[in-house]
FIVEX-739317 format. One record per residue (C-alpha): residue number from 1; residue in three letters; z negated, x, y negated. Coordinates in steps of 0.05 Angstrom, whole numbers. Example, Ala and Ser with C-alpha at 12.3 -4.5 7.8 and 13.67 -1.06 7.14 Angstrom:
<nodes>
1|ALA|-156|246|90
2|SER|-143|273|21
</nodes>
This chain:
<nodes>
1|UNK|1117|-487|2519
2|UNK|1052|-455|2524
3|UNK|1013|-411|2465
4|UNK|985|-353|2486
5|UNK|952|-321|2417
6|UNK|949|-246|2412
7|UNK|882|-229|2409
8|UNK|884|-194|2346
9|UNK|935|-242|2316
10|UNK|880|-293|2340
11|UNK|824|-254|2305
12|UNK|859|-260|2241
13|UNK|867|-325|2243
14|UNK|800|-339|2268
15|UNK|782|-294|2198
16|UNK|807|-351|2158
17|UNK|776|-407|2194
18|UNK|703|-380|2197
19|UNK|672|-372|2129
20|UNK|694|-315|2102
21|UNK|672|-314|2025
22|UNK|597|-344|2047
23|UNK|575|-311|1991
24|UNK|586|-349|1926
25|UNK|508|-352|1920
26|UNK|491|-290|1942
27|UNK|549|-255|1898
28|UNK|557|-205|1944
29|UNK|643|-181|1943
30|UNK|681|-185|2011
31|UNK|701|-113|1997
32|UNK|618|-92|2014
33|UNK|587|-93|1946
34|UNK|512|-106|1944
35|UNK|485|-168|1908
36|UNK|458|-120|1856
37|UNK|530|-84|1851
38|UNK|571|-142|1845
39|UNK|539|-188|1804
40|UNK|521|-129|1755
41|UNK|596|-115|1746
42|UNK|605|-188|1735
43|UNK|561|-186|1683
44|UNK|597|-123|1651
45|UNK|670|-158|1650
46|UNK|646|-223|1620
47|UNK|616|-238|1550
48|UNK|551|-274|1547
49|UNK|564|-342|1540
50|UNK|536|-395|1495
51|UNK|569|-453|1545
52|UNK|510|-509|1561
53|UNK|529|-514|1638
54|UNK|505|-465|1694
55|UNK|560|-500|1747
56|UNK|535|-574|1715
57|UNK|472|-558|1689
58|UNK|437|-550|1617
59|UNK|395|-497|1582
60|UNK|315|-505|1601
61|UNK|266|-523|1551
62|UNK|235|-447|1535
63|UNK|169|-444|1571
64|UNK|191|-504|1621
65|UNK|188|-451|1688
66|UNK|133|-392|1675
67|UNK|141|-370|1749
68|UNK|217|-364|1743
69|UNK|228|-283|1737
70|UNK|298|-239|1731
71|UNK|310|-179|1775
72|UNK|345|-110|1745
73|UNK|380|-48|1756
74|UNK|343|5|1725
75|UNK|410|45|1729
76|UNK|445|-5|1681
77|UNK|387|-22|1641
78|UNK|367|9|1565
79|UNK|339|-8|1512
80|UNK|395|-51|1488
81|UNK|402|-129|1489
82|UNK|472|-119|1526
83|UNK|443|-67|1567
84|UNK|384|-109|1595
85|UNK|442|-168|1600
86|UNK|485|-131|1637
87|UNK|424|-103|1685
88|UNK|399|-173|1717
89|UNK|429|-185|1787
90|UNK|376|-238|1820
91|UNK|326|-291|1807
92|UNK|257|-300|1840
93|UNK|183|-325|1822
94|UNK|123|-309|1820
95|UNK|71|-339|1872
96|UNK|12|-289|1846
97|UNK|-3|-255|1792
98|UNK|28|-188|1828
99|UNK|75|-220|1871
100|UNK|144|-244|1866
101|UNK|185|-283|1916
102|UNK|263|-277|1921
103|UNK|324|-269|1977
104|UNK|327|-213|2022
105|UNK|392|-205|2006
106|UNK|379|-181|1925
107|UNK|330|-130|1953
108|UNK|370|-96|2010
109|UNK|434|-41|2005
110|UNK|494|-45|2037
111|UNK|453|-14|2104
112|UNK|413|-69|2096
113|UNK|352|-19|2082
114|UNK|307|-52|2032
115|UNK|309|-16|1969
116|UNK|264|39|1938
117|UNK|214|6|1892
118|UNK|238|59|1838
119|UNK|312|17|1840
120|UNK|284|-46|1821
121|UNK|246|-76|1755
122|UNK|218|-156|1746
123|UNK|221|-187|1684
124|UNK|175|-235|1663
125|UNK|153|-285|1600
126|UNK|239|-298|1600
127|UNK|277|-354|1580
128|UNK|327|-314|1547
129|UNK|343|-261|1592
130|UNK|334|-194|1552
131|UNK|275|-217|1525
132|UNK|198|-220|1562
133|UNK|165|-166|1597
134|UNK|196|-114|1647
135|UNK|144|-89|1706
136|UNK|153|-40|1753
137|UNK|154|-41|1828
138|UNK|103|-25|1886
139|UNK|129|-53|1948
140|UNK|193|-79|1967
141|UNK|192|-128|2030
142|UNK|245|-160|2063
143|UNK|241|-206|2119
144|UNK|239|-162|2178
145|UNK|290|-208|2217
146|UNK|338|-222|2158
147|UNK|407|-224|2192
148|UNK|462|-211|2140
149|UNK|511|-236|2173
150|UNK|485|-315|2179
151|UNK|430|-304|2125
152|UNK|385|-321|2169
153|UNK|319|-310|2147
154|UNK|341|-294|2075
155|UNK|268|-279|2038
156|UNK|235|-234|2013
157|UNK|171|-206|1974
158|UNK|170|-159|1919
159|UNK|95|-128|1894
160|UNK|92|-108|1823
161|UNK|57|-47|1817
162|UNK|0|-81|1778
163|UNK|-21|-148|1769
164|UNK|6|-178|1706
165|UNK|-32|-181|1647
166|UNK|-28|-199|1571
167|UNK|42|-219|1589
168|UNK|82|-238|1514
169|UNK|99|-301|1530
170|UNK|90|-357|1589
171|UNK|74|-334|1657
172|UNK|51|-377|1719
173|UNK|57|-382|1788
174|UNK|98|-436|1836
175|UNK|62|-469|1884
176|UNK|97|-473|1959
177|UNK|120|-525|2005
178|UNK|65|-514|2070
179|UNK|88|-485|2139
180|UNK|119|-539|2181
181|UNK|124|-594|2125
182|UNK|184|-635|2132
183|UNK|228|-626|2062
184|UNK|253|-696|2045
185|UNK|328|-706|2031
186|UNK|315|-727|1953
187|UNK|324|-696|1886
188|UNK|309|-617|1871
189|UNK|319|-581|1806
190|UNK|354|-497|1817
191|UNK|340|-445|1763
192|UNK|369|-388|1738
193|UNK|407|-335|1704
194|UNK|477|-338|1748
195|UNK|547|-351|1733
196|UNK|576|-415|1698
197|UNK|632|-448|1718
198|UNK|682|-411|1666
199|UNK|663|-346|1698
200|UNK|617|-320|1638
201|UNK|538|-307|1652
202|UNK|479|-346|1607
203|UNK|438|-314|1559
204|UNK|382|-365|1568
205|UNK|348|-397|1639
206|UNK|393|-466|1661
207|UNK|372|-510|1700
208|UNK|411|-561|1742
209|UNK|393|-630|1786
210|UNK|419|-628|1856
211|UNK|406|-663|1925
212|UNK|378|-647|1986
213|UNK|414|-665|2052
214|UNK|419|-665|2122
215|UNK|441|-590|2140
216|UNK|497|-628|2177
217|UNK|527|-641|2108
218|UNK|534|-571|2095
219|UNK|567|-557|2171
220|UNK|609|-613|2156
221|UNK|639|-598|2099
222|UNK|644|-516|2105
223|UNK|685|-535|2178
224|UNK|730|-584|2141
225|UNK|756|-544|2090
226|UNK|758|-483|2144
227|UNK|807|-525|2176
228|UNK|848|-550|2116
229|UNK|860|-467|2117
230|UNK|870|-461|2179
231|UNK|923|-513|2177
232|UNK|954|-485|2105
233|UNK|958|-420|2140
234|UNK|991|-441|2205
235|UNK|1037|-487|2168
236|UNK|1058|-414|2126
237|UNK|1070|-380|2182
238|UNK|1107|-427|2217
239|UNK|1153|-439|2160
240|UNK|1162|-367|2150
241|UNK|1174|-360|2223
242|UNK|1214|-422|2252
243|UNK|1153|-433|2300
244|UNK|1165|-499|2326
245|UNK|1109|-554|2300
246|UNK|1082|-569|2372
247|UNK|1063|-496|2377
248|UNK|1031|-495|2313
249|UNK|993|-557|2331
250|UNK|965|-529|2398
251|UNK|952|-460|2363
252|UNK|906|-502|2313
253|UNK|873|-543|2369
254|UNK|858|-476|2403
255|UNK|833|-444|2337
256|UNK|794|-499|2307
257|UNK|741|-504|2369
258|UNK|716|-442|2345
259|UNK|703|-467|2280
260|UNK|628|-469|2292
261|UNK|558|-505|2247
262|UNK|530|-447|2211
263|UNK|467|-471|2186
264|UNK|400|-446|2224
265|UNK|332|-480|2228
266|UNK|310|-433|2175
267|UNK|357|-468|2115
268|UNK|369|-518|2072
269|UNK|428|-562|2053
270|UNK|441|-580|1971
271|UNK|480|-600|1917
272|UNK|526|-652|1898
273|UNK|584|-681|1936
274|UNK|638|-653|1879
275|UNK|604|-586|1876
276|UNK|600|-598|1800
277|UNK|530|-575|1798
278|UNK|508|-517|1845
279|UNK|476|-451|1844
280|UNK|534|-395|1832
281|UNK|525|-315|1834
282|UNK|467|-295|1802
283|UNK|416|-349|1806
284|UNK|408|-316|1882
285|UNK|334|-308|1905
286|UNK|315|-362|1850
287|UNK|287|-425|1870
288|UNK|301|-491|1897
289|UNK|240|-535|1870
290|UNK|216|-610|1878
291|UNK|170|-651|1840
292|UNK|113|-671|1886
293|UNK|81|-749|1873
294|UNK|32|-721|1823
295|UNK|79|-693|1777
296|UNK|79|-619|1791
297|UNK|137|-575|1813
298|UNK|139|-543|1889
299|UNK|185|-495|1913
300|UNK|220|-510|1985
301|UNK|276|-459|1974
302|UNK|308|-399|1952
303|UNK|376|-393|1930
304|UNK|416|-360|1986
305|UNK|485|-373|2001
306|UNK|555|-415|1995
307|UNK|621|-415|2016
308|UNK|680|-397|1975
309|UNK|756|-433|1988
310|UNK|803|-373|2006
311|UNK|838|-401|1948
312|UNK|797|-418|1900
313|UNK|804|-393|1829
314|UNK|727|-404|1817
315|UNK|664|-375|1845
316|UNK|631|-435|1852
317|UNK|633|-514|1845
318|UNK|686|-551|1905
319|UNK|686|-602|1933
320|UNK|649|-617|1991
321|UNK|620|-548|1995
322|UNK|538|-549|1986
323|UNK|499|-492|1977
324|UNK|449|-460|2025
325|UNK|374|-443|2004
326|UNK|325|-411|2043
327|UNK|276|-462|2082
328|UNK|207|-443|2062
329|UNK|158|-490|2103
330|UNK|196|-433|2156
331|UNK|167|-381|2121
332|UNK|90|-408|2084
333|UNK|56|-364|2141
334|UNK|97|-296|2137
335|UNK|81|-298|2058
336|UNK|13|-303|2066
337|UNK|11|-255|2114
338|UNK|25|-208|2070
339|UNK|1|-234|2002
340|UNK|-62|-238|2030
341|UNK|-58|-181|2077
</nodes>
């Protein structure tokens, strides 16, 4: 007996074997919430949380990451602790006094129009998160190639609308991996404010240890567990259905070809082979930094995407399933084109 799939029974299908929550990073909702949107109502329907993990991680040492800065809402934000809590969607650092790196995808709507400088404030000098020094916006820059769909090209550039100055507490800048330099599979540290593993949000900056390797990890793993639910799905159907097993077996050889590598040139493969410690929703647009052989800290990535399980009851943290960061030895000559521009 030959399968002949309807081709918008075979769309469906082919719904649940492609990616379809890449966005436990980025935070982003299936339903077409912005990352500011979603992770902002996050924030409102969990209590701040005391817990010592972000996904595996531990609080930072206050002071331990000057460049590390939070991005907010201005339409959730007042003068209140909760209220500056509840505001901060994204991570990023600065790489000038006036300049902030983060993902394109914190800084875009849901037209993928970068936002008005107006809708966006940086906070600086934070370890706890409604504390430091709130600036306002000039320029807003995504990458003019970003795709949305892959994440390709997820960066971006946000100018303060001044320079900082007599900042309250700790403020550097994060030096960057060069254009073209090869980034090592080795040991990285990720930063930020994001989602723990129990679902809450941090009040202070964690930190976490992770690995970098081959983007074929990544591919790997994100097509494996794409066809465990492929193969969970069929099997419902067919039970539901009295499909005979051969059928379901050819439908599945048919379906899983298209089960395709995601990862571009432009990323980076990391994490931890039980997911235990990751970047979740939240810490998107924060960075992925290595310690160079004298010591200091260089960023090589920004915090960009993940895949969800269809059935996962967490955000973040399975098996198998690495996060994505932004390569930025892709991207060392587009910043300074317009950081020093």
């Amino acid at each position: 007996m030959k399968l002949i799939i309807p081709a918008t029974l075979a769309a469906a299908l082919l719904a649940t074997a492609a990616p379809a929550q890449d966005l436990a990073q980025s935070g982003a909702d299936p339903a077409g919430e912005t990352v500011r949107d979603y992770v902002t109502r996050m924030r409102a329907m969990a209590e701040p949380s005391g817990d010592t993990r972000i996904v595996g991680g531990q609080p930072a040492e206050p002071g331990a990451w000057p460049a590390a800065v939070s991005l907010h809402d201005p339409a959730k934000l007042d003068d209140t602790a909760e209220g500056v809590f509840l505001s901060q969607f994204c991570g990023g650092t600065m790489i000038t006094p006036q300049w902030v790196l983060t993902a394109a995808h914190c800084v875009v709507d849901e037209d993928n129009n970068a936002l008005a400088p107006e809708d966006l404030l940086v906070r600086t000098s934070s370890h706890v998160v409604y504390q430091g020094d709130l600036w306002g916006v000039a320029r807003v820059i995504p990458h003019e190639a970003y795709d949305p769909d892959l994440f390709d090209n997820d960066i971006a550039l946000v100018q303060l609308d001044q320079p900082i100055n007599e900042p309250s507490g700790p403020v550097g800048t994060v030096p960057l991996i060069p254009q073209g330099e090869m980034i090592p599979n080795a040991p990285a540290m990720v930063i930020g404010w994001g989602m723990l593993d129990d679902g809450t949000f941090p009040e202070v900056l964690m930190e976490t240890t992770i690995d970098v390797v081959p983007n074929a990890t990544c591919n790997e793993g994100m097509a494996e567990q794409a066809r465990r639910e492929l193969g969970g799905f069929l099997l419902g159907v067919g039970e539901s259905n009295g499909i005979p097993m051969e059928v379901l077996e050819e439908a599945f050889s048919i379906l899983s070809t298209n089960i395709n590598p995601r990862l571009t040139e432009n990323m980076v493969c990391a994490g931890v082979p039980s997911g235990k410690r990751t970047s979740c929703s939240g810490d998107s647009g924060g960075p992925l930094l290595m310690q160079a052989p004298d010591g200091d800290w260089v960023q090589v990535g920004i915090v960009s995407w993940g895949r969800e399980p269809l059935s996962a009851e967490s955000r973040c943290a399975h098996e198998d399933l690495y996060a994505v960061y932004t390569r930025l030895s892709s991207y060392f000559d587009w910043i300074a084109g317009h950081v020093g521009g």
